[in-house]
N, C-alpha and C positions, 0 to 999 in steps of 0.2 A: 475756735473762738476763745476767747482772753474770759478765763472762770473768773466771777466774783462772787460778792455775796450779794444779794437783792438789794436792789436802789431802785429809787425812783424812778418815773420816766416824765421826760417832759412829753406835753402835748404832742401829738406827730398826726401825718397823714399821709397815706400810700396811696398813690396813683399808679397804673398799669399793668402791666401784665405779671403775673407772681412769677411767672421765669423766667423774665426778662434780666441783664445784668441790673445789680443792683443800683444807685444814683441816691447820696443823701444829700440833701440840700440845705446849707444854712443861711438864716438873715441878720440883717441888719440889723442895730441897735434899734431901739423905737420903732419896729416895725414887725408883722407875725409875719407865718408861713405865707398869709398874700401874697407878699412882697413878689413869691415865685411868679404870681399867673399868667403874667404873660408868655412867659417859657413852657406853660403846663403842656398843654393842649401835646405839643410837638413833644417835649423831652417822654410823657406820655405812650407815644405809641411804640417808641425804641425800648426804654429803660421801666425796673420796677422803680419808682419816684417817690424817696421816704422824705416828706417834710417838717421840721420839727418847729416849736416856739422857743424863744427864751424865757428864763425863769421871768415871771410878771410881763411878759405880754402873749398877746391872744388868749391860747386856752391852758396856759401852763400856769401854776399860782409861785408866787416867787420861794416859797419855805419851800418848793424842789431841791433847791438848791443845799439846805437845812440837814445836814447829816446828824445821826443822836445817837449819840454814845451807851445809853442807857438801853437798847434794843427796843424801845417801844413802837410801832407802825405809824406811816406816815399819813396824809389825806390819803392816801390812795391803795389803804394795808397793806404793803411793804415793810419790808424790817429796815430800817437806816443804820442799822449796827455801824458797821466802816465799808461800803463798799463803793466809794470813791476813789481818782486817781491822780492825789495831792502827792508829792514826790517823798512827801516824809510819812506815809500810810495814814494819816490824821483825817477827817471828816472835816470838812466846815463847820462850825457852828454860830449862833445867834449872836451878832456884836464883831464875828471874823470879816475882815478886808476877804472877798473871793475874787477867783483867778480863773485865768483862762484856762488853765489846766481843770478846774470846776466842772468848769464848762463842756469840755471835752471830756469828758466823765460821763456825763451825762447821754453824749451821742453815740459811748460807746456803749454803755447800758442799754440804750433804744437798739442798737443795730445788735448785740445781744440776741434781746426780745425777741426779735424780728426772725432770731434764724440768720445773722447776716454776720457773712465773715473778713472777705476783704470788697470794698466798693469803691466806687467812684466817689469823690465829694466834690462840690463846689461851694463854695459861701462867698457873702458880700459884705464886705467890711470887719466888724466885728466877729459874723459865722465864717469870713475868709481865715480870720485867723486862729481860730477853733480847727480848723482843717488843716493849717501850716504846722500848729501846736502837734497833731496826729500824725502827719507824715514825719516830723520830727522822733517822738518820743513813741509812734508805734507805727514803724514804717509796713511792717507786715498786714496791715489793715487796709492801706490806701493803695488802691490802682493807680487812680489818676488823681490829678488835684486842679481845681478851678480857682484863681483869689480875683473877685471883681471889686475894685475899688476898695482893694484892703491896701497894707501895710504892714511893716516887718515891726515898728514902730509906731504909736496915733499920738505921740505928741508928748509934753512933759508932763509927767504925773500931777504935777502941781492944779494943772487946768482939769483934769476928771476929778482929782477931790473935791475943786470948786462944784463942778455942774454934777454930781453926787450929791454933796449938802443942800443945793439948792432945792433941787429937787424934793431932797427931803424935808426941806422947813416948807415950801411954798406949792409944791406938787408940777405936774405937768403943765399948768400953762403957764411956770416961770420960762419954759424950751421955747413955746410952741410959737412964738413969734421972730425969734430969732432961726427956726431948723428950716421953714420951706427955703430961706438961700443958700443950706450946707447943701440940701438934698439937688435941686435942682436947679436948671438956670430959667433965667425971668422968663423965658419965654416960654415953659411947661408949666411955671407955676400954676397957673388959673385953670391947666385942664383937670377936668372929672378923676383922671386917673393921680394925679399928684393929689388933690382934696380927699379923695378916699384913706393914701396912704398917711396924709396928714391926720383925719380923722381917725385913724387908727391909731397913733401917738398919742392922741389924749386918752386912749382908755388905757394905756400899757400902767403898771402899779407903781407909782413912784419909789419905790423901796425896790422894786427888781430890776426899774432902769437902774437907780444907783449903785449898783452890786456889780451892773455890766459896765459901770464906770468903774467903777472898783480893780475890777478884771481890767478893764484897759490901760489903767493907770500904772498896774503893775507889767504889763506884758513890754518884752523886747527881745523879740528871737534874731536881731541882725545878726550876731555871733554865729546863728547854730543855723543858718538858711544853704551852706555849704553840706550841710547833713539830709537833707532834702532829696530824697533819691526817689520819687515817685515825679512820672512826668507831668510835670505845671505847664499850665495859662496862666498868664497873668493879663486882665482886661481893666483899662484905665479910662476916664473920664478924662476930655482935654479940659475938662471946664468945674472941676471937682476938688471945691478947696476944702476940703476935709482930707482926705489922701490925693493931692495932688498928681503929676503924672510922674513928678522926680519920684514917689514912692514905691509905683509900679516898675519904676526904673532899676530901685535901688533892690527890690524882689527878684525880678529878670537876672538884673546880673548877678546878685549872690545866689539862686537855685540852680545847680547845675542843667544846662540845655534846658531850660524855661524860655516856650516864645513870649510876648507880649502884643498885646495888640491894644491900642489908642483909638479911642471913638471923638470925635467930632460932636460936641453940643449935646455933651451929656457932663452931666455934672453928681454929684455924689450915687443915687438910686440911676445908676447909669442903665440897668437893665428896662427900669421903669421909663425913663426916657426914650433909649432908643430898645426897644423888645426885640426887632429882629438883628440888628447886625450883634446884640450881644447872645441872641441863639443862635445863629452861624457859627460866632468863634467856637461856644460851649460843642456844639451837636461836629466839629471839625475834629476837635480834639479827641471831645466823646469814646469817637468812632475810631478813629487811631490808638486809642487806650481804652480798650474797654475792660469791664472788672471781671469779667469771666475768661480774660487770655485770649480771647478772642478765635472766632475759627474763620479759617481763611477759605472758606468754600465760595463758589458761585453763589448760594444764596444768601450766605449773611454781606458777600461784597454789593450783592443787587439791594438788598433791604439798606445797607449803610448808606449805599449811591441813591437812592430814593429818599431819605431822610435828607440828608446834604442837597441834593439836587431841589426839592421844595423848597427849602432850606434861603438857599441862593437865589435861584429863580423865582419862587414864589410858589403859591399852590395851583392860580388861578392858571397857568403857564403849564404846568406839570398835567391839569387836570385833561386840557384841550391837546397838550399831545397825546396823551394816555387817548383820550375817546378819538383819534383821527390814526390809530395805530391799525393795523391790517395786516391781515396774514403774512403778504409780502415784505412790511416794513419793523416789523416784530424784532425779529433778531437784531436790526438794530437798533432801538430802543434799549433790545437788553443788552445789548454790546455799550453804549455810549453810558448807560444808569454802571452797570459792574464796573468800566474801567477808567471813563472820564472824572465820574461823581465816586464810585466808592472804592477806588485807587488811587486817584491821584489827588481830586479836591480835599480825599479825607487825613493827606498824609501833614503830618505835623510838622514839615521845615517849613513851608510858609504860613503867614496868617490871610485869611481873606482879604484880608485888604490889599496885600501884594499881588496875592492872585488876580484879582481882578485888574489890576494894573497889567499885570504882564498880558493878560488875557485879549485887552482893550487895544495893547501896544499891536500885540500881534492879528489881531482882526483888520487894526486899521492899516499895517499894510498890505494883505494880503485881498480887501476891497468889499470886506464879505460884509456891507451894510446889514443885512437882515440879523445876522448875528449878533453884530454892535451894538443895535440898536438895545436886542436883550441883552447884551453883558454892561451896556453903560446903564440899566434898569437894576439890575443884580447890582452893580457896583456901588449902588448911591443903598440899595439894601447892605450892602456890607461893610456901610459904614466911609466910605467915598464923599470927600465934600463937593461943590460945584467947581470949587479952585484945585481941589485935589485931580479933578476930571480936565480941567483945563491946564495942567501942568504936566499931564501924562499927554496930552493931546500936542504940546508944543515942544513936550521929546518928542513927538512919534513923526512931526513936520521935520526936525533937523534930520534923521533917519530913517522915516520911511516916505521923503519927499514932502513936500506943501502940498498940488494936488488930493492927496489921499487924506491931509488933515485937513484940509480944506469942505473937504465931504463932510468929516468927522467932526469936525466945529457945528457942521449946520443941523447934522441929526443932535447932536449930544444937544446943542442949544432949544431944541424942540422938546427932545425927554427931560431935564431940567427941569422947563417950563411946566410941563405939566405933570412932576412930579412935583413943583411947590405948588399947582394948582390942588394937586389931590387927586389927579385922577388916574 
């Protein structure tokens, strides 16, 4: 682990098993550790799950950020002597523009703390870029790396000074009318889940958003994304005009071998919008890079193939073959969990989203309705639009005959249906 001298720590929370590989998870600008839950439950039962706050929101106070030359202890009796990791050894102080190198400072003091040496990260947005900033500048830390709905770049610095200041003369509800359109699109706005994440923006301290504007204003790693040697996800929002999808684009191709995967009707808090197809890519990846080297036994490819396989399928699916499984039919269960789900779904040249394509193509000609049925269910889980499923359906007619699409038209039309019913 990387020695310092005692700093602060921001807020965090640990989820899972203490031996499990490690998994830090950063969020969004205006938003705490929440932001994760829809991912908990599941990243939970695989990964130890450390989640942290930004300085001023949720339970972190924004003078975390406050380094003091003078050695005197911080809220939380720490020495802030210089144990930060500004490139020119210096501390922040009161009245400094801070950086995302700040920031990253701070998660490497938590993981520290923790006992924690190299791990997984994933962040979303601004904690994406706190992760890219660490794979860059301490690549021996990062296993893997996750950036959802971030960016190499957020835009000209000119515009975070503004909505910094504002902030600071007028507080949080100068944002808070204008961010439900960054975060989401019209049609999640009004759910419980996006009003909670809203309602969480107003308490974050307007002088710790403006610091993370500060940090944004100055951040531009396009240069240094060919330095990037820990294997990236990169997961975009089709509908997310805060990092658009050219920005996930422009991620993908400057990180060496970084997939990218594109969601359908998500818009900036893409996770929060769509929860599962953005745990499939995350737990795909995961599991192909895990932060402990991973061991390639029978049991951790069956545990991997189990994670994935829920994952995709679903639990309710997973649960009912599990209880209809029998002496007889056992080994293959654990034949198809070890080699279908935690060999081949978890490998990292494609994203789910292909997979299921390919999946769909090759079901429907080979005639196996009962299959289909469950992979065009999975499919619309991993992120598969109604047109995406209709466009894979009228390859599969030029090539695997009309007839066969023909079937495959009338079921997919039925799951569709009652997948926009709800049921």
């Amino acid at each position: 682990m990387t020695g310092t001298t005692a700093h602060p720590l921001p807020h965090h929370r640990e989820d899972g098993p203490a031996d499990a590989p490690p998994l830090i998870l950063g969020p969004s600008l205006g938003t705490s550790l929440a932001v994760w839950e829809p991912q908990m439950a599941a990243l939970a039962r695989q990964f130890r799950v450390v989640r942290w706050d930004l300085p001023g929101h949720g339970g972190t106070p924004y003078d975390v950020l406050l380094g003091r030359t003078d050695g005197t202890a911080g809220t939380d009796g720490t020495a802030r002597a210089d144990g930060t990791a500004r490139a020119d050894g210096t501390a922040p102080t009161e009245g400094t523009a801070h950086t995302v190198a700040d920031l990253a400072a701070l998660v490497l003091a938590l993981a520290d703390s923790l006992g924690i040496d190299r791990f997984a990260y994933a962040g979303i947005s601004l904690g994406g870029a706190v992760g890219a900033w660490l794979a860059v500048h301490h690549p021996e830390r990062i296993a893997s790396l996750a950036l959802v709905c971030s960016s190499a770049r957020f835009g000209e610095p000119e515009g975070w000074h503004e909505r910094a200041a504002l902030v600071r003369e007028q507080g949080m509800a100068a944002i808070a009318e204008t961010t439900p359109g960054r975060w989401f699109t019209p049609a999640f706005v009004g759910t419980p889940e996006a009003r909670d994440l809203l309602d969480g923006l107003r308490t974050v301290a307007p002088e710790g958003y403006a610091a993370c504007c500060d940090a944004l204003a100055t951040y531009d790693l396009r240069g240094d994304l060919g330095r990037i040697g820990a294997p990236t996800l990169v997961v975009a929002g089709r509908d997310d005009p805060a990092t658009p999808p050219a920005h996930a684009r422009e991620l993908a191709d400057g990180i060496p071998g970084a997939s990218l995967t594109e969601l359908a009707g998500a818009a900036h808090l893409a996770n929060a919008e769509r929860p599962a197809q953005v745990l499939a890519a995350l737990l795909g990846h995961l599991t192909a890079y895990p932060a402990d080297g991973g061991a390639t036994d029978d049991r951790t490819r069956h545990a991997a193939g189990t994670t994935v396989r829920r994952a995709v399928l679903g639990d309710a699916h997973v649960d009912r073959a599990t209880a209809r499984t029998t002496a007889f039919t056992a080994v293959f269960q654990d034949f198809i969990t070890r080699y279908a789900w935690g060999e081949i779904w978890t490998r990292p040249g494609l994203s789910r989203h292909t997979r299921s394509c390919v999946t769909i193509t090759a079901l429907v000609a080979r005639g196996h309705h009962e299959e289909l049925e469950l992979h065009l269910r999975a499919a619309l889980r991993n992120g598969l639009t109604a047109e995406d499923i209709q466009e894979v359906l009228l390859q599969s007619a030029v090539y695997c005959g009309v007839p066969a699409a023909n079937s495959a038209f009338v079921l997919a039309d039925r799951v569709i249906a009652e997948h926009r019913e709800g049921k």
